[in-house]
N, C-alpha and C positions, 0 to 999 in steps of 0.2 A: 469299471464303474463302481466296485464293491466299495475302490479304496475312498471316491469321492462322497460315499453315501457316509463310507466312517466319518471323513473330515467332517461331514455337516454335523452328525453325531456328538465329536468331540467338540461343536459350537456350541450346542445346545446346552451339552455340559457344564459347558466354559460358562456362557449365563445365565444356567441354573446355580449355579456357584455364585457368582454374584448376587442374586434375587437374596437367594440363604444368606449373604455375607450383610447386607441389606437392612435385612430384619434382624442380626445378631444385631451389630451395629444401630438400631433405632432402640434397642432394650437396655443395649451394654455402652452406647459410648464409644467414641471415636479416638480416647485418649493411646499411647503407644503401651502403657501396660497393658488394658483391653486387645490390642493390634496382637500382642507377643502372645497371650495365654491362646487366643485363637487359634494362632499356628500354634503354637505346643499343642493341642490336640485336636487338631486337623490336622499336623503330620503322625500324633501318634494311632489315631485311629485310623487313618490313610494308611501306612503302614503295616498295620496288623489287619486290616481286609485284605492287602495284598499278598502277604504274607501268608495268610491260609491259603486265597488262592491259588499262589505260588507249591503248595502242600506242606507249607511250614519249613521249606526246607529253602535258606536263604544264602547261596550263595556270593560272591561276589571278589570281581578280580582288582588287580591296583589301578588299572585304568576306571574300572567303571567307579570305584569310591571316589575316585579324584575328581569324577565328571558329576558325581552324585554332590560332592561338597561343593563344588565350583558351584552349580544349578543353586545349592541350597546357599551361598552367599549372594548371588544375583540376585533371588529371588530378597531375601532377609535385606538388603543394601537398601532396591527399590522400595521395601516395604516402608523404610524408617526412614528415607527421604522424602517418603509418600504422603506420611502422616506429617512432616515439613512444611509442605507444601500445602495440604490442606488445609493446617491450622494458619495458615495465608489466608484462608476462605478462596482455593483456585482448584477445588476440586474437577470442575471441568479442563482445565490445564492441563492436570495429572491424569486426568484421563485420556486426556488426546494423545501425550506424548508416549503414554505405556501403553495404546494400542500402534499407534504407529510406528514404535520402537519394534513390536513383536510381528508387523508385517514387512517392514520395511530393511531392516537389518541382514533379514534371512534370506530375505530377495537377492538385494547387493554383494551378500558374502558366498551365494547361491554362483551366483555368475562370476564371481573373482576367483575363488577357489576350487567351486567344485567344479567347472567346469560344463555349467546346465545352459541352457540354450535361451534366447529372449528374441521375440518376436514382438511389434508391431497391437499384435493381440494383447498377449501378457504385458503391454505396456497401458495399453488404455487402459485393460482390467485395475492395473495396480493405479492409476488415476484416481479412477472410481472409489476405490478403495479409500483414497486420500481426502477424495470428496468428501467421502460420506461420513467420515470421523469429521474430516473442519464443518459440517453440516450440522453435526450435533456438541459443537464446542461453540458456536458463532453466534447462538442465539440472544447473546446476552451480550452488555456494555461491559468491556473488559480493558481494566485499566495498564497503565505501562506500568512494567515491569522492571526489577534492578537486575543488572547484571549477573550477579549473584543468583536469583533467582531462576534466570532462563539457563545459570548454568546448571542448574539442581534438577532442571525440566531434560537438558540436554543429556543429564547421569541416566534420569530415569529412559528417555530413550533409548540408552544405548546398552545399559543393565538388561532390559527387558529383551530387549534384541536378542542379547547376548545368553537368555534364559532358550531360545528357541536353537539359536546354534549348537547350544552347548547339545539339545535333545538330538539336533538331528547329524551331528560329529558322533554320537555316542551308538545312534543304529546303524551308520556304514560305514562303521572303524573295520578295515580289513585287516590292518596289522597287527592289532595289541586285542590279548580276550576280552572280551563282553560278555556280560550276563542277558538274560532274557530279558522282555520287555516288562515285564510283571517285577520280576526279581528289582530293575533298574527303580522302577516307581515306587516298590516298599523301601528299597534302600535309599533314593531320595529324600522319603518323607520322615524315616528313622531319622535321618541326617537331620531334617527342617525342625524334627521333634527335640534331639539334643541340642543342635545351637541354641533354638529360642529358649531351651530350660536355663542353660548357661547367662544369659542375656537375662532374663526375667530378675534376678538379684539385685539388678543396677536399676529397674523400673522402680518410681516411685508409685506409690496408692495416692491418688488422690481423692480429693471428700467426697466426688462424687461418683465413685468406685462403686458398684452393685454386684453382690454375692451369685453366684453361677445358679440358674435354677436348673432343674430336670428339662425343661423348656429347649435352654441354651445347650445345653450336654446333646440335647437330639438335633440342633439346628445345627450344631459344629459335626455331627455325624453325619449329616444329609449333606454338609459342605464336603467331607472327607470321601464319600459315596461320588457325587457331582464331580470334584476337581480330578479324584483320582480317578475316576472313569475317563473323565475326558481327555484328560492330560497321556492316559495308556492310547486311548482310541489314537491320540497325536503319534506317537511313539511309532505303534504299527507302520501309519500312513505313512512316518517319516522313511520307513526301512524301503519304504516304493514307488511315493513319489517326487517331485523334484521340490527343493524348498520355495522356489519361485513361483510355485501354485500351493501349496501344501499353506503354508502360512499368511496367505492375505487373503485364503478362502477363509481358513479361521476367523480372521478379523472382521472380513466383513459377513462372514454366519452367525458370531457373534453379535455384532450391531444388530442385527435384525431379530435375532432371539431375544437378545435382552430386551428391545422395543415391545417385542409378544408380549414377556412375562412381566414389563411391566401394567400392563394392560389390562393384562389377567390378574396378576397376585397382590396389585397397589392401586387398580384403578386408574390409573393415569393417562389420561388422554394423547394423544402422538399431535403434536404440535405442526405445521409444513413441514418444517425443518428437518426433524427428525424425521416425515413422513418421506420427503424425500430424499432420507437418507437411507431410507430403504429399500426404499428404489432404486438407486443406486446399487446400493447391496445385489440387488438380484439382477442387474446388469450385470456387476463383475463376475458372478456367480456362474453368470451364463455364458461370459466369455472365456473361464477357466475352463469349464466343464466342455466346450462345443471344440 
């Protein structure tokens, strides 16, 4: 029961990280230079909290760097196809496909590879699951798409996916050494912190670029606090339980936090839609857990 209280944990995190990302994002602009300095320091502060907690002392083997860099191009790919796709105006698109990429993926490659079991149960749960994300993409007139476009939707699915594999290959690697779970999250985030430095040279400033205030420097901290907590609390769960529940509980704990706190921290009313996507949520929630 301990490991499912974490999963819900690492939800909360997960859309507490989004709320913060939120508010950086209505100050600072949605452009990809904006996107890149963000991760630059919300992997470098990410990092350096772990990193103490770690005791400063950061080890780290060829497998875990490998699965560290891999993580941080998944993550970096989806990010800049992301903002692609937004500036489409299909931000709800992006959103569906990069949560259902991070339940969906781990599920299928859960039962292909690792050998985890699916039931009848775990099948309706992950439904629900599926519901409740097209419940809150469906609200609105949404026009057809080119080719091209659904294929950038289908990157980000499988990127994102491929973000959750990569964490839970990296906790039940029995053959090749691994670091801790703390150790693996600084050295991630070191990683997310160098490529985006690298990448930042090619971003252009545009006019409507705004100077970082002390403001934004605590909101990227509370983002590095939120994603790296959450993303650790994942890592644990992943060492114990099966990805077949482990990551569509996330998704849909997720959905349902982010609904709170938008409720809470922007005032925003929950529409049916959403409302019953909540609901759903804590269906599936209740069919992982029982």
């Amino acid at each position: 029961m301990i490991y499912y209280i974490m999963t819900l944990l690492a939800a909360i995190g997960t859309a507490g990280n989004f709320a913060v990302t939120k508010v950086y994002q209505k100050e600072m602009g949605s452009g990809v230079r904006e996107g890149v300095i963000f991760n630059i320091f919300v992997g470098l502060f990410s990092g350096i909290i772990f990193l103490a907690a770690s005791g400063f002392k950061l080890e780290f083997t060829a497998y875990s760097l490998i699965m560290a860099i891999l993580f941080t191009l998944f993550v970096g790919s989806y990010t800049v196809i992301g903002f692609k796709i937004m500036s489409l105006g299909s931000m709800t698109v992006y959103t569906v496909f990069l949560m259902l990429g991070g339940a969906v993926v781990p599920y299928l490659y859960g039962i292909a590879f690792w050998g985890e079991t699916v039931n009848l149960q775990k099948i309706a749960a992950l439904l629900l699951v599926i519901l409740a994300v097209w419940l809150n993409a469906s609200g609105g007139k949404e026009q057809k798409q080119s080719a091209k476009f659904l294929l950038l939707c289908l990157a980000v699915f499988l990127l994102n996916g491929g973000t959750s594999v990569v964490s839970k290959a990296h906790q039940i690697e029995k053959v090749y050494h691994t670091i801790s779970a703390q150790e693996f999250v600084a050295l991630k985030n070191f990683a997310r912190f160098v490529c985006f430095s690298l990448f930042l040279p090619f971003c252009k400033k545009s006019e409507n670029s705004y100077r970082l205030s002390p403001k934004m420097y605590a909101v990227m901290l509370l983002s590095a606090i939120a994603s790296g907590g959450g993303y650790f609390l994942q890592l644990v769960c992943a060492s114990y339980m099966p990805a077949t529940i482990l990551y569509p509980m996330v998704t849909c704990g997720t959905i349902a936090a982010a609904a709170a706190f938008d409720r809470i921290c922007f005032g925003e009313r929950l529409n049916k839609r959403t409302g019953l996507s909540v609901i759903a949520c804590m269906a599936a929630l209740a069919l992982f857990v029982i």
